[in-house]
N, CA, C and O atoms as a Tinker XYZ file with bonds, in Angstrom:
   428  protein
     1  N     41.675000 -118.840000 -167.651000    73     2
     2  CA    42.290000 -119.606000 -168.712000    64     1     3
     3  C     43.518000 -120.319000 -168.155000    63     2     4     5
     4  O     44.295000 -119.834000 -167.333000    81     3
     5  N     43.598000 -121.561000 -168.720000    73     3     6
     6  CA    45.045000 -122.316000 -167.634000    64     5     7
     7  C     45.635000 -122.320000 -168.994000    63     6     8     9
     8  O     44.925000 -122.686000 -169.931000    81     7
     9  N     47.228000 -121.840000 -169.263000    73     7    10
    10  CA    48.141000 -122.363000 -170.185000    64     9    11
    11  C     49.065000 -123.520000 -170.085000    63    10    12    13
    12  O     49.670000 -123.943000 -169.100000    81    11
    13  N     49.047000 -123.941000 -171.306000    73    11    14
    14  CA    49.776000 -125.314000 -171.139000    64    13    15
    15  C     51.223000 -125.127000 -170.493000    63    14    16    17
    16  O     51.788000 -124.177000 -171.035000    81    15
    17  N     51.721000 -125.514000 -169.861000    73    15    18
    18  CA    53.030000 -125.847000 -169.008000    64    17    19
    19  C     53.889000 -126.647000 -169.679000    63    18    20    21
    20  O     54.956000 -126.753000 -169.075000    81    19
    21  N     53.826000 -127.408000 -170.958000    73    19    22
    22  CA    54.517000 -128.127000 -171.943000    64    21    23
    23  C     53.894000 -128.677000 -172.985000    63    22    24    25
    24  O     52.680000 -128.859000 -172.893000    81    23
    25  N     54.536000 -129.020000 -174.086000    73    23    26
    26  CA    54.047000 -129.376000 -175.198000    64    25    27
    27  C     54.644000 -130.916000 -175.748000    63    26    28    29
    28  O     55.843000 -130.982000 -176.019000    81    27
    29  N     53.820000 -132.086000 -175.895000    73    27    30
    30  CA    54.314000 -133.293000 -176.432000    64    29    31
    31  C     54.244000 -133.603000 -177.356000    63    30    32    33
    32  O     53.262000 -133.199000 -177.980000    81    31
    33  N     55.117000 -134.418000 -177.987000    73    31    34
    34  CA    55.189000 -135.315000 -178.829000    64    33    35
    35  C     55.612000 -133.872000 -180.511000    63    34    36    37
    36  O     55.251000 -134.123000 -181.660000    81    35
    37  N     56.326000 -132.652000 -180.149000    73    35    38
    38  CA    56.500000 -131.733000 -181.498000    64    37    39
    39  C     57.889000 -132.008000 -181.614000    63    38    40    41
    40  O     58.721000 -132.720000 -181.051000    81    39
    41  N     57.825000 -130.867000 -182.913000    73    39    42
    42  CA    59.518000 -130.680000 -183.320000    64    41    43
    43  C     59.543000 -129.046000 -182.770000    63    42    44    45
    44  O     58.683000 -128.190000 -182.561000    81    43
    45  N     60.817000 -129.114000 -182.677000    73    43    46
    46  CA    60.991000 -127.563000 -182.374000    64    45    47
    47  C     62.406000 -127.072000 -183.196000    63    46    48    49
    48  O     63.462000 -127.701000 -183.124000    81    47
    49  N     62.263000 -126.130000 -183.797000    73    47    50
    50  CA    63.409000 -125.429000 -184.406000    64    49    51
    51  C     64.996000 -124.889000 -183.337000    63    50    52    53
    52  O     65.222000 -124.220000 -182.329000    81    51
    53  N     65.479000 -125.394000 -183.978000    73    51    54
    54  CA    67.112000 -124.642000 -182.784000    64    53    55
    55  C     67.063000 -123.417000 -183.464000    63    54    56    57
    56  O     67.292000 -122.496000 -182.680000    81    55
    57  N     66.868000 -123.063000 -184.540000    73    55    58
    58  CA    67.725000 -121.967000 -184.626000    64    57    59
    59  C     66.568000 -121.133000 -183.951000    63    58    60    61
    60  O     65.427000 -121.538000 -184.174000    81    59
    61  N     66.724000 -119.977000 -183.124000    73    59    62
    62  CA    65.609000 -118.573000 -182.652000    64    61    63
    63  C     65.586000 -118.011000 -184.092000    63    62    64    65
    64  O     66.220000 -118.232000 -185.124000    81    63
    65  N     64.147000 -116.834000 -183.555000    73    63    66
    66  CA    63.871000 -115.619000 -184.095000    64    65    67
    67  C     64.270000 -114.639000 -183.629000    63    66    68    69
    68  O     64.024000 -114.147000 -182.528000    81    67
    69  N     65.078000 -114.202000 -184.645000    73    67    70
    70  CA    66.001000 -113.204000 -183.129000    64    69    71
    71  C     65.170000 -111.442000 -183.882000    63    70    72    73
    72  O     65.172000 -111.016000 -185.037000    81    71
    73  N     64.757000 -111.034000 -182.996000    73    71    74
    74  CA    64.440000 -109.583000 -183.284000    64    73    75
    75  C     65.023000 -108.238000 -182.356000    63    74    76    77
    76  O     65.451000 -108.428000 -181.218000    81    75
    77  N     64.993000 -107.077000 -182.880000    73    75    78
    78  CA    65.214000 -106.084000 -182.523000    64    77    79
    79  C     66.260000 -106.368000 -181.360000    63    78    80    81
    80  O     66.222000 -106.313000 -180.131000    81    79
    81  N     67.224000 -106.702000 -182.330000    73    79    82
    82  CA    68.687000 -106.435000 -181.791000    64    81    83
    83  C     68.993000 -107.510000 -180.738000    63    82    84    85
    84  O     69.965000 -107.302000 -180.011000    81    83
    85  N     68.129000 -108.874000 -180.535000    73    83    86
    86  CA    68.287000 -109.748000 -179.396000    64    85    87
    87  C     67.003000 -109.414000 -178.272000    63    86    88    89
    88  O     66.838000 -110.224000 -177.360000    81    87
    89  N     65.920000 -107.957000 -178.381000    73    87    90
    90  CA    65.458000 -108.085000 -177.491000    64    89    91
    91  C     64.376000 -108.718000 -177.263000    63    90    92    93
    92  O     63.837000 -108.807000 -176.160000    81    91
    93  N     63.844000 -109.372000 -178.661000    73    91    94
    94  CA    62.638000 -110.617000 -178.871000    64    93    95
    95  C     63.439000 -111.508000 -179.244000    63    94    96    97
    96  O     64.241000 -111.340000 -180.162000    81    95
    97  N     63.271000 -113.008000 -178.299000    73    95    98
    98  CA    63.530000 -114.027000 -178.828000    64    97    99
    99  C     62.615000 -114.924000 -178.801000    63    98   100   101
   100  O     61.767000 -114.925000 -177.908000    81    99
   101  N     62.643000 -116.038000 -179.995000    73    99   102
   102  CA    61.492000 -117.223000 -179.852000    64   101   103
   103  C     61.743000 -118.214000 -180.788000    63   102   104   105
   104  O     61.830000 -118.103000 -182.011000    81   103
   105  N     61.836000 -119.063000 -180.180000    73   103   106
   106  CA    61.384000 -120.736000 -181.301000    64   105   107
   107  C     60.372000 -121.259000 -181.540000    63   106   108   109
   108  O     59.579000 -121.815000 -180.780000    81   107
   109  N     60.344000 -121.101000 -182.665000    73   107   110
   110  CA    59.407000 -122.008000 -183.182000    64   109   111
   111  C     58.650000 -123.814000 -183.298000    63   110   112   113
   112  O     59.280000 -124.737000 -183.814000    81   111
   113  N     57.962000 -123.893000 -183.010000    73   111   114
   114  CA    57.506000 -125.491000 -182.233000    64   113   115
   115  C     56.271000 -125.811000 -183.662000    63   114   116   117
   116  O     55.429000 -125.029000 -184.103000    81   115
   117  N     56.528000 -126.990000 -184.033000    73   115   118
   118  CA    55.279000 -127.530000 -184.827000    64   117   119
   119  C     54.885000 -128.413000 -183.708000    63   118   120   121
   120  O     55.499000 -129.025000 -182.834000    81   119
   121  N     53.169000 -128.208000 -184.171000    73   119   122
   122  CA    52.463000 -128.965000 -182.940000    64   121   123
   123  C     51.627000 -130.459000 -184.200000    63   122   124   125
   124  O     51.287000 -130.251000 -185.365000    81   123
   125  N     51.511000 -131.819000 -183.454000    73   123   126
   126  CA    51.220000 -133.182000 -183.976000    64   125   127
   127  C     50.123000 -132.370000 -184.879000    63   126   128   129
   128  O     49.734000 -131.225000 -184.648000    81   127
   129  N     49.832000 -132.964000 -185.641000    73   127   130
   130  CA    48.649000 -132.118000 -187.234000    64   129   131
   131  C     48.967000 -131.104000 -187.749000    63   130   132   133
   132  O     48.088000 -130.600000 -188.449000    81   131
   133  N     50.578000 -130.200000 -187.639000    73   131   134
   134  CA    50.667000 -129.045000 -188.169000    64   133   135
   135  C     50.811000 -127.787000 -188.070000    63   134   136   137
   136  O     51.330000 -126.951000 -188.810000    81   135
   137  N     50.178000 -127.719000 -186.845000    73   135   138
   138  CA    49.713000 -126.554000 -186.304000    64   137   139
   139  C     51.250000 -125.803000 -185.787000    63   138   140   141
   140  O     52.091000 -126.475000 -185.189000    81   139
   141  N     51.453000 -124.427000 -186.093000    73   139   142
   142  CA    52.542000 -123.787000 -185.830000    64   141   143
   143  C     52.135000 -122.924000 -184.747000    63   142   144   145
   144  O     50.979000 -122.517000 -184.635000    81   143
   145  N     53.396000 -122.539000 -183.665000    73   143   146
   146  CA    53.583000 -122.119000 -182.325000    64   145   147
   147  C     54.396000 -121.502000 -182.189000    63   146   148   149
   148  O     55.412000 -122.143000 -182.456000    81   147
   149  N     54.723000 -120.025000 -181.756000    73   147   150
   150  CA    56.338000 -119.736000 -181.398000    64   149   151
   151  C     56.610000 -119.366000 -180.221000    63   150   152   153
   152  O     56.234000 -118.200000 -180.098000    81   151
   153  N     57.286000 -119.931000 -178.846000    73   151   154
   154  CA    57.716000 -119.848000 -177.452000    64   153   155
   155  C     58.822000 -118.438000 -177.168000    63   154   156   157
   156  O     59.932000 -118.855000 -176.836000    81   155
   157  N     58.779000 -117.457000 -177.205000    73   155   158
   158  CA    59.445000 -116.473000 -177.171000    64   157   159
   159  C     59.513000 -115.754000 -175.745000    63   158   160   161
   160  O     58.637000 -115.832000 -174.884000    81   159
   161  N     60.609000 -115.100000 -175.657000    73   159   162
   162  CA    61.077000 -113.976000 -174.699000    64   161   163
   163  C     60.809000 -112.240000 -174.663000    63   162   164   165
   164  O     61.551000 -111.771000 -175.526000    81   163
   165  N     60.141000 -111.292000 -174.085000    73   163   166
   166  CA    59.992000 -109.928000 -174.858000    64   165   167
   167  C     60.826000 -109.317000 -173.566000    63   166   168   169
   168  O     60.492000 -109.467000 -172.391000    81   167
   169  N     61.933000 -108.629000 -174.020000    73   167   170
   170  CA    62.617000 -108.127000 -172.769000    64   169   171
   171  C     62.392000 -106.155000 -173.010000    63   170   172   173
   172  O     61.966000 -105.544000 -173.990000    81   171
   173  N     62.823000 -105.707000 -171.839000    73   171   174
   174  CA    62.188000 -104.196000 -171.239000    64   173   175
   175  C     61.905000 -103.310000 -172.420000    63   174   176   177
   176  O     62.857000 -102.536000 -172.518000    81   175
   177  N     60.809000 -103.031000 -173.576000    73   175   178
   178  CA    61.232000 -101.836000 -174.321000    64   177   179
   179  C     59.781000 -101.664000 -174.959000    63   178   180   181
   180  O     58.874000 -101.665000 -174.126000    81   179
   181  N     59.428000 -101.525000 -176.205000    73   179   182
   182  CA    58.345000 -100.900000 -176.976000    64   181   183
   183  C     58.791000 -101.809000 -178.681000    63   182   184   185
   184  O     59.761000 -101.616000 -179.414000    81   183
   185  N     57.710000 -102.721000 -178.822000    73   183   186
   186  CA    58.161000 -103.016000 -180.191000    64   185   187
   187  C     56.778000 -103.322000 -181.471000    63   186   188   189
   188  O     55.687000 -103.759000 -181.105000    81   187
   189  N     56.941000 -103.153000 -182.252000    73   187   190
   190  CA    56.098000 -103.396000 -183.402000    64   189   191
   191  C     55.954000 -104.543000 -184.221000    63   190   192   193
   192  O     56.756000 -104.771000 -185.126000    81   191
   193  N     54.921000 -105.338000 -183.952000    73   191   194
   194  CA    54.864000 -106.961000 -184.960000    64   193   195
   195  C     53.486000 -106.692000 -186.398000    63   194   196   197
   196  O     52.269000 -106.678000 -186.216000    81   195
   197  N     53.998000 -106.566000 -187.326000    73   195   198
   198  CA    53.121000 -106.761000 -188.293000    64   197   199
   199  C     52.587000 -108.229000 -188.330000    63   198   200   201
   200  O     53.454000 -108.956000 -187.845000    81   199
   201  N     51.563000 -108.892000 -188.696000    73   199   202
   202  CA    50.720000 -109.991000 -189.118000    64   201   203
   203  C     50.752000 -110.649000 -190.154000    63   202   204   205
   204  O     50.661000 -109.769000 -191.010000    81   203
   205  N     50.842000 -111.905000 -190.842000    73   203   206
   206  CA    50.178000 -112.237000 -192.244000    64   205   207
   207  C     49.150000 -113.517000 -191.388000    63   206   208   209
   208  O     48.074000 -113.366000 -191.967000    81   207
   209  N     49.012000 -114.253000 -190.715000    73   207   210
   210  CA    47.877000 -114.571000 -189.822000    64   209   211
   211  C     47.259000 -113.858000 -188.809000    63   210   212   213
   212  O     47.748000 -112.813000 -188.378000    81   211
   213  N     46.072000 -114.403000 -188.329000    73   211   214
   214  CA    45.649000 -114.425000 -187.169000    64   213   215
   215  C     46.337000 -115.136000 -186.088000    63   214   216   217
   216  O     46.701000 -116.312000 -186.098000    81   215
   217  N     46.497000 -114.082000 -184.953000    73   215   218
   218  CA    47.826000 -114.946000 -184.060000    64   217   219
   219  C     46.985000 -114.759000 -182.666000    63   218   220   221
   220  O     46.375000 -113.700000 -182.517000    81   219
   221  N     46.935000 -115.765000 -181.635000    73   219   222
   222  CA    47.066000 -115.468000 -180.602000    64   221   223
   223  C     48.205000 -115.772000 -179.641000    63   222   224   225
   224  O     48.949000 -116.751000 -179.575000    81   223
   225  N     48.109000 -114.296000 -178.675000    73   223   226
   226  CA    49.320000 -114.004000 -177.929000    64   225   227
   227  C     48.709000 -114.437000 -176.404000    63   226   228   229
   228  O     47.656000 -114.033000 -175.910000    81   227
   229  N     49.823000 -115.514000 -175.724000    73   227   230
   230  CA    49.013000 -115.980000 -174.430000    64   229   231
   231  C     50.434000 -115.413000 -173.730000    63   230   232   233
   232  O     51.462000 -115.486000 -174.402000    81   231
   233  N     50.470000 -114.980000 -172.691000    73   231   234
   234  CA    51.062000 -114.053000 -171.327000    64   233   235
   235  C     51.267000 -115.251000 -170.140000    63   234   236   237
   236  O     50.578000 -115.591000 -169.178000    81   235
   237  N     52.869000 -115.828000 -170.826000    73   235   238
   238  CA    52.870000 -117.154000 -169.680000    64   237   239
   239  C     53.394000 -116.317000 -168.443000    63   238   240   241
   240  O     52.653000 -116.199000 -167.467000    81   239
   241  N     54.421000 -115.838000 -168.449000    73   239   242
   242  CA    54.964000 -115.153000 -167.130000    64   241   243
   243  C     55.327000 -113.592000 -167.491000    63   242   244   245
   244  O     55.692000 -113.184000 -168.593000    81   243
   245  N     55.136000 -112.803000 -166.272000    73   243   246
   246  CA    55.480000 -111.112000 -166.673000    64   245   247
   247  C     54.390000 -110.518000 -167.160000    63   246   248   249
   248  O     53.332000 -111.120000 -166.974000    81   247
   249  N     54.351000 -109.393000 -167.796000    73   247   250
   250  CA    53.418000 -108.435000 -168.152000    64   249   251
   251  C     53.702000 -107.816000 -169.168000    63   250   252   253
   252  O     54.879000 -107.660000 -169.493000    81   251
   253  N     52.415000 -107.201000 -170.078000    73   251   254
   254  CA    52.811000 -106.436000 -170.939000    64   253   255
   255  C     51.504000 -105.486000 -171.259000    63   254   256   257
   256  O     50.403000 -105.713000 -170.758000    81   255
   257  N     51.827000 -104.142000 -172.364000    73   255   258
   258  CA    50.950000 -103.478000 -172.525000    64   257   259
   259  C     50.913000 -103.891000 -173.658000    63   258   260   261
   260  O     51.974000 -104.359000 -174.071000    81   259
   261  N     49.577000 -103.894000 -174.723000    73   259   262
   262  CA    49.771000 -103.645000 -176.079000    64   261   263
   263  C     48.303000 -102.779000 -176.901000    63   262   264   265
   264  O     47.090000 -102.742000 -176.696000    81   263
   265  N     49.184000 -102.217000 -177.813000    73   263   266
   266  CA    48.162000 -101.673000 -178.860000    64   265   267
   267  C     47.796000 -102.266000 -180.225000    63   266   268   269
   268  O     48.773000 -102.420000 -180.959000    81   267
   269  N     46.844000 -102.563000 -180.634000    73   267   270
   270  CA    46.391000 -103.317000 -181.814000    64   269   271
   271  C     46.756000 -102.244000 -182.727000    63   270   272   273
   272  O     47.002000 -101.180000 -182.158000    81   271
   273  N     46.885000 -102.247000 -184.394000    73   271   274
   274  CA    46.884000 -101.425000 -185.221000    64   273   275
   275  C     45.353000 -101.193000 -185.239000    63   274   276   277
   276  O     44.437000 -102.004000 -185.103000    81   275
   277  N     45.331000  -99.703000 -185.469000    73   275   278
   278  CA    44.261000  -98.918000 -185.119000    64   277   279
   279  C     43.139000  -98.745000 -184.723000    63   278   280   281
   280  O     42.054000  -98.223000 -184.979000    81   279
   281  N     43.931000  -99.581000 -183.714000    73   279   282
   282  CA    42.819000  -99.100000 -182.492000    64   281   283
   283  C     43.708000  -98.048000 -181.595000    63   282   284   285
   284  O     44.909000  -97.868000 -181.800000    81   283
   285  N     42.755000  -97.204000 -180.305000    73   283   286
   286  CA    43.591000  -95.782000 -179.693000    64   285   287
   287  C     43.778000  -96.550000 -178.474000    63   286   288   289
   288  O     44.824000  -96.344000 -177.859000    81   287
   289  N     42.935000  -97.414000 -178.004000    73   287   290
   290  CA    43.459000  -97.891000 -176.659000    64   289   291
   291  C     44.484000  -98.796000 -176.028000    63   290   292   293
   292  O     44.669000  -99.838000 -176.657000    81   291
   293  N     45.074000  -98.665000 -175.115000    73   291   294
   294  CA    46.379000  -99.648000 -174.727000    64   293   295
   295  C     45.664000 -100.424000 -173.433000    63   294   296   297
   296  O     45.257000  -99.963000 -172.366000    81   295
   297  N     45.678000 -102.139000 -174.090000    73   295   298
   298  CA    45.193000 -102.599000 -172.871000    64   297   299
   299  C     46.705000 -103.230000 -171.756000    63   298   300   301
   300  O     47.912000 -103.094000 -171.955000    81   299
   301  N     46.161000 -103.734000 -170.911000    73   299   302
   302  CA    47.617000 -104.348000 -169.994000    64   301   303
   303  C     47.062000 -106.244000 -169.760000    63   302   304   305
   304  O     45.929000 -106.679000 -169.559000    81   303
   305  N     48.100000 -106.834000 -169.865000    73   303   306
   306  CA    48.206000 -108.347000 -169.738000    64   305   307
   307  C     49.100000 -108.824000 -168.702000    63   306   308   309
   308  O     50.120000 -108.254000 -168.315000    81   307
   309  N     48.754000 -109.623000 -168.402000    73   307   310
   310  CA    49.433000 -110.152000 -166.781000    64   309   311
   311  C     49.549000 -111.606000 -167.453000    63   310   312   313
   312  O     49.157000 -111.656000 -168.619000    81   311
   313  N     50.079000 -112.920000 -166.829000    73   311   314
   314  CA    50.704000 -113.688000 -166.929000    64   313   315
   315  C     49.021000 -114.448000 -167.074000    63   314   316   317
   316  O     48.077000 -113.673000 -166.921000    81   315
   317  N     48.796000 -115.517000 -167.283000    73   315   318
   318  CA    47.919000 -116.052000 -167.966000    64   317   319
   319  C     46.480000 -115.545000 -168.721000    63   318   320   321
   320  O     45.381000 -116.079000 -168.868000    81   319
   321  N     46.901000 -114.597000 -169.011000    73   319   322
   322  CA    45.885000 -113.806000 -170.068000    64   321   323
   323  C     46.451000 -113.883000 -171.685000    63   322   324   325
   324  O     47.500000 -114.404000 -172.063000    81   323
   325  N     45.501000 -113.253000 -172.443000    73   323   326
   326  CA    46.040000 -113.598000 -173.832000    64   325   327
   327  C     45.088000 -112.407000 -174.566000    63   326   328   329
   328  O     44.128000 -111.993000 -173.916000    81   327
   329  N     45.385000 -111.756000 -176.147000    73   327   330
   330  CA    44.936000 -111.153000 -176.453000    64   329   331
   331  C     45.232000 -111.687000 -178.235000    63   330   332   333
   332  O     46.312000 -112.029000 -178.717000    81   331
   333  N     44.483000 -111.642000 -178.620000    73   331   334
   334  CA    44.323000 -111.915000 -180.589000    64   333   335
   335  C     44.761000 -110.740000 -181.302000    63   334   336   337
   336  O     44.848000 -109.623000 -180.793000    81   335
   337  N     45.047000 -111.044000 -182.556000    73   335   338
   338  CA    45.683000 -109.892000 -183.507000    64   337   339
   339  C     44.714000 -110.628000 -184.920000    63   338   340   341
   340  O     44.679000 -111.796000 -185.307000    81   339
   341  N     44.124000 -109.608000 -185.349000    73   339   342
   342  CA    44.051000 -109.808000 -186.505000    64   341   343
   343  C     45.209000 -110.116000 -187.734000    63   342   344   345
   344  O     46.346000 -109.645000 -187.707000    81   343
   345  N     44.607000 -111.128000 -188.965000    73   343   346
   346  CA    45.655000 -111.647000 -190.167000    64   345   347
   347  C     45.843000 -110.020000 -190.610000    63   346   348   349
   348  O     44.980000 -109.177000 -190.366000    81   347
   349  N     47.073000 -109.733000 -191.279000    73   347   350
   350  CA    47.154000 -108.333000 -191.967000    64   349   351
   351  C     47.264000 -107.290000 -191.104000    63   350   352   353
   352  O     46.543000 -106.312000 -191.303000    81   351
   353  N     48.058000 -107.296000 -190.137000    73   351   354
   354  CA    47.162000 -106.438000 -189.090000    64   353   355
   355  C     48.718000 -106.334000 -188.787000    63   354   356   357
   356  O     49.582000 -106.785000 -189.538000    81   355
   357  N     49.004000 -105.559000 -187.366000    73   355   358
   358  CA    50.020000 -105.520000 -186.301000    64   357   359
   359  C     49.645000 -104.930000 -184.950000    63   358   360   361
   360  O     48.516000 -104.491000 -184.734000    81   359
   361  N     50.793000 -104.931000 -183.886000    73   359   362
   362  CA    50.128000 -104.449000 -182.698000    64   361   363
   363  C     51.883000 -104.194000 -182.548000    63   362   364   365
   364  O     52.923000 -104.591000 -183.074000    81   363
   365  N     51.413000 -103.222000 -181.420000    73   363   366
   366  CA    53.118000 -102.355000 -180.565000    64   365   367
   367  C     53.092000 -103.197000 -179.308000    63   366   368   369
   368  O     52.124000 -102.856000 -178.628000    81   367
   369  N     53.721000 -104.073000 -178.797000    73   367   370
   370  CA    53.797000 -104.350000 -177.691000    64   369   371
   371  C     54.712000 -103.623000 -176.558000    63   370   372   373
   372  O     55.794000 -103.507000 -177.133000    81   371
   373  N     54.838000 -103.137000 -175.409000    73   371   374
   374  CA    55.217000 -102.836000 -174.828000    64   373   375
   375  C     55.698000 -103.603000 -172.991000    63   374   376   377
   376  O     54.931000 -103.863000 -172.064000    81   375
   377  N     57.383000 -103.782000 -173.073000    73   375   378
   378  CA    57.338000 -104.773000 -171.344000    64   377   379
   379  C     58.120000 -103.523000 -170.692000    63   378   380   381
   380  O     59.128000 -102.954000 -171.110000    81   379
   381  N     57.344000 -103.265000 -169.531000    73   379   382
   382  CA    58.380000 -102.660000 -169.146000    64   381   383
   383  C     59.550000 -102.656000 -168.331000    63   382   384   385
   384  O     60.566000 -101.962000 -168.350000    81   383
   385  N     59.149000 -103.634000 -167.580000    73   383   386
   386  CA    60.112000 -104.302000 -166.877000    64   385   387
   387  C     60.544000 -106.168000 -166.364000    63   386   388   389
   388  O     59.651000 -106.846000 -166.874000    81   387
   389  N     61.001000 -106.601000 -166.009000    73   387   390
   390  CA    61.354000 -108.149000 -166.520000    64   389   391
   391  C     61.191000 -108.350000 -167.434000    63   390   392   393
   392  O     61.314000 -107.424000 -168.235000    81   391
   393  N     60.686000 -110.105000 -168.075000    73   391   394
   394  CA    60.821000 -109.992000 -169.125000    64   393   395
   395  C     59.161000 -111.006000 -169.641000    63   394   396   397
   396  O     58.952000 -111.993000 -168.935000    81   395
   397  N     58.401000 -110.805000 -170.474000    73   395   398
   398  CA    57.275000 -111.370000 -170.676000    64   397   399
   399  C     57.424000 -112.403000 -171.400000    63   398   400   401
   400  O     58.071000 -112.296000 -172.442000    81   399
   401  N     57.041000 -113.246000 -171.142000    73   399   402
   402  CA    57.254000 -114.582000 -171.305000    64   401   403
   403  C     56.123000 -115.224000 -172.623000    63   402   404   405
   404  O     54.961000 -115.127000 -172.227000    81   403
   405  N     56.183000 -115.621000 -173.549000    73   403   406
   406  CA    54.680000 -116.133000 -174.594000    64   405   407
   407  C     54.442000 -117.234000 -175.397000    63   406   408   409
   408  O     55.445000 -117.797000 -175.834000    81   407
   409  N     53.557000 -117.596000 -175.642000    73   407   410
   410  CA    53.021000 -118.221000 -176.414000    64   409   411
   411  C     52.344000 -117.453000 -177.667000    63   410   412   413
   412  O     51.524000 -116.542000 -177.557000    81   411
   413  N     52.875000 -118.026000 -178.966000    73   411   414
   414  CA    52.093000 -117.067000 -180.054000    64   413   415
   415  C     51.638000 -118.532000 -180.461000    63   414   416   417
   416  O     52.359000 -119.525000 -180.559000    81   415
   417  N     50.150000 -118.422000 -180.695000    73   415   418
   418  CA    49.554000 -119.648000 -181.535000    64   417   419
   419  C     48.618000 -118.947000 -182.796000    63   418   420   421
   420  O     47.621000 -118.231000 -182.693000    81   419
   421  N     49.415000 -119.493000 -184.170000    73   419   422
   422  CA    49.166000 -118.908000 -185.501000    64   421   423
   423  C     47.589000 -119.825000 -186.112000    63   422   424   425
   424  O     47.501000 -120.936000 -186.635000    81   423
   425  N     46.527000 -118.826000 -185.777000    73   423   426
   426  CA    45.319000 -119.245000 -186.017000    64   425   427
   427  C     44.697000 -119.549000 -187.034000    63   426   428
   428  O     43.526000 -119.923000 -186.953000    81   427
């Protein structure tokens, strides 16, 4: 899978999403027709994202583990891989070290 390296012709929000205390950050990008995007940072720890879409999560730089809500297995993601979340749903992500770099595209 090749990820895009930039995005043309959007708007992008200044203000971040700031979570768990500064250690998720991300802006939000509208893409030309609508389509919503958020460019975020996941730095060293264990965190929990509930759903109201279907989201996919693409792994621009760094690594991460994550668990879907209920499911038992923890898979691992490396830098151009990506994994889906069900709408209604959540997953625990886990970085453990640097910092994982993403693309969330709201499906």
């Amino acid at each position: 899978m090749s990820l895009p390296t930039e995005f043309s012709s959007v708007t992008v929000h200044t203000k971040a999403n700031v979570y768990f205390d500064g250690r998720v950050v991300s802006h939000t990008v509208l893409m030309p027709g609508g389509a919503k995007k958020t460019l975020g940072l996941i730095y060293p720890g264990s965190y929990h994202f509930g759903t109201g879409a279907p989201e996919r999560m693409e792994v621009v730089a760094g690594a991460c583990r994550v668990t879907l809500d209920g499911e038992d297995g923890v898979k691992d993601y490396a830098a151009g891989t990506y994994f889906d979340v069900p709408g209604k749903s959540g997953f625990t992500i886990e970085v453990s070290a640097g910092i994982c770099e993403y693309i969330c595209s709201f499906l």
